[in-house]
Every structure is written in structure tokens, then in C-alpha cells.
C-alpha positions in Angstrom: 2.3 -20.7 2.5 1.7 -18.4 5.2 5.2 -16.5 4.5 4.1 -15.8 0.8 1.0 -14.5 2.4 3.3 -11.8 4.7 5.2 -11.2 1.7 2.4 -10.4 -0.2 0.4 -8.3 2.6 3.7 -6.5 3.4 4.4 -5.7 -0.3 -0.1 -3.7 -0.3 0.4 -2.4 3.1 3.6 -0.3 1.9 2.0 0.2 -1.5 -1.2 1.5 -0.1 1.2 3.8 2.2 3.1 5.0 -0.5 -0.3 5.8 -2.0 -1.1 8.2 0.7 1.5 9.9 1.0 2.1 10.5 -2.6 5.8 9.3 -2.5 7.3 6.3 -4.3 9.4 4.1 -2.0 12.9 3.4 -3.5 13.4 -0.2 -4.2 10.1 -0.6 -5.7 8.2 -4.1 -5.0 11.1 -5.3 -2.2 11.1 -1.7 -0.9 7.1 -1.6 -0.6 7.4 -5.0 1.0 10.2 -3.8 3.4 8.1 -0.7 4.2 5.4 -2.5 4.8 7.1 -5.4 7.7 8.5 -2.6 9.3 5.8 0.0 8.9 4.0 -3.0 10.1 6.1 -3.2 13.5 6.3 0.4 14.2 2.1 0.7 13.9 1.6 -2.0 16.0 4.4 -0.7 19.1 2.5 2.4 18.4 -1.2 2.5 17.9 -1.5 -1.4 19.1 -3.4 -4.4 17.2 -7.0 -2.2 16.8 -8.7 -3.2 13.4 -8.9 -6.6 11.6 -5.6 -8.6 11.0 -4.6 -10.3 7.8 -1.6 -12.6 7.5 -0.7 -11.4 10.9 -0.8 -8.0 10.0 -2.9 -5.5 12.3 -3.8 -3.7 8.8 -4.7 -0.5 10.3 -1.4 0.1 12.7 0.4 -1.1 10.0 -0.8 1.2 7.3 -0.3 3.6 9.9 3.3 2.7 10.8 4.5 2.4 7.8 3.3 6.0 6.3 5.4 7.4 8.9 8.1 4.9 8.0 8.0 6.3 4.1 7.6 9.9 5.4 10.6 9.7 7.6 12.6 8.2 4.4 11.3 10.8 2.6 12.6 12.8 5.1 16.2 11.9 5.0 16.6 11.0 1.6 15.9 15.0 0.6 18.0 15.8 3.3 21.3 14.3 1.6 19.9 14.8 -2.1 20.7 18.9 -1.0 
């Protein structure tokens, strides 16, 4: 039960991110819930484990981490669209 839970905490964090940011992330619900483990991981090498956690999700780093994941993708992806 508690992987669901990741899965679906995963799948917000990089929807919420995505929200921010304005930008879609390709691959829809697996994508958001890809951007979201790893946004996940790179908030919380960066910015810690501040903020309430949820499913073992730091929300805050995470959200954090994983608009700069979906900016960075954003990034590259317009880079070799050109």
C-alpha cells in the first residue's frame, strides 16, 4: 500500500510542478509521476527534508526539485526541436 501511495504522491508533486511552470511534462500521468520521484530526489540533495513529508516525500524539496527537473527538460527538448 505504501508504494501506491508514492506512486500517487509522485504522480501531484510533478503535476503541481508542471503547474508552475506552465509546461506539460511529455509522457503525461507516468511522466508526471517520473518527474515527480526524481524531482523528488534532486529537492531533497538540494534544499534538504524542510517542510512536512507525505508518503516519504519532503513535499516542499520535492516540488522544488522537480520544477527544475521539468525546466531543465524543457530546456533540452527545445533545444533539439530547433
Amino acid at each position: 500500500m505504501g508504494f501506491l501511495w508514492a506512486l500517487i504522491v509522485g504522480g501531484l508533486i510533478g503535476w503541481v510542478a508542471s503547474l508552475i511552470i506552465g509546461k506539460d511534462v511529455p509522457g503525461g500521468i507516468i511522466g508526471n509521476i517520473i518527474a515527480g520521484f526524481i524531482g523528488a530526489m534532486i529537492g531533497q540533495s538540494i534544499f534538504g527534508t524542510m517542510g512536512p513529508d507525505l508518503a516519504g516525500f519532503a513535499i516542499i524539496p520535492a516540488i522544488l526539485g522537480a520544477v527544475i527537473l521539468i525546466f531543465i527538460v524543457s530546456l533540452i527538448l527545445r533545444a533539439i526541436r530547433k
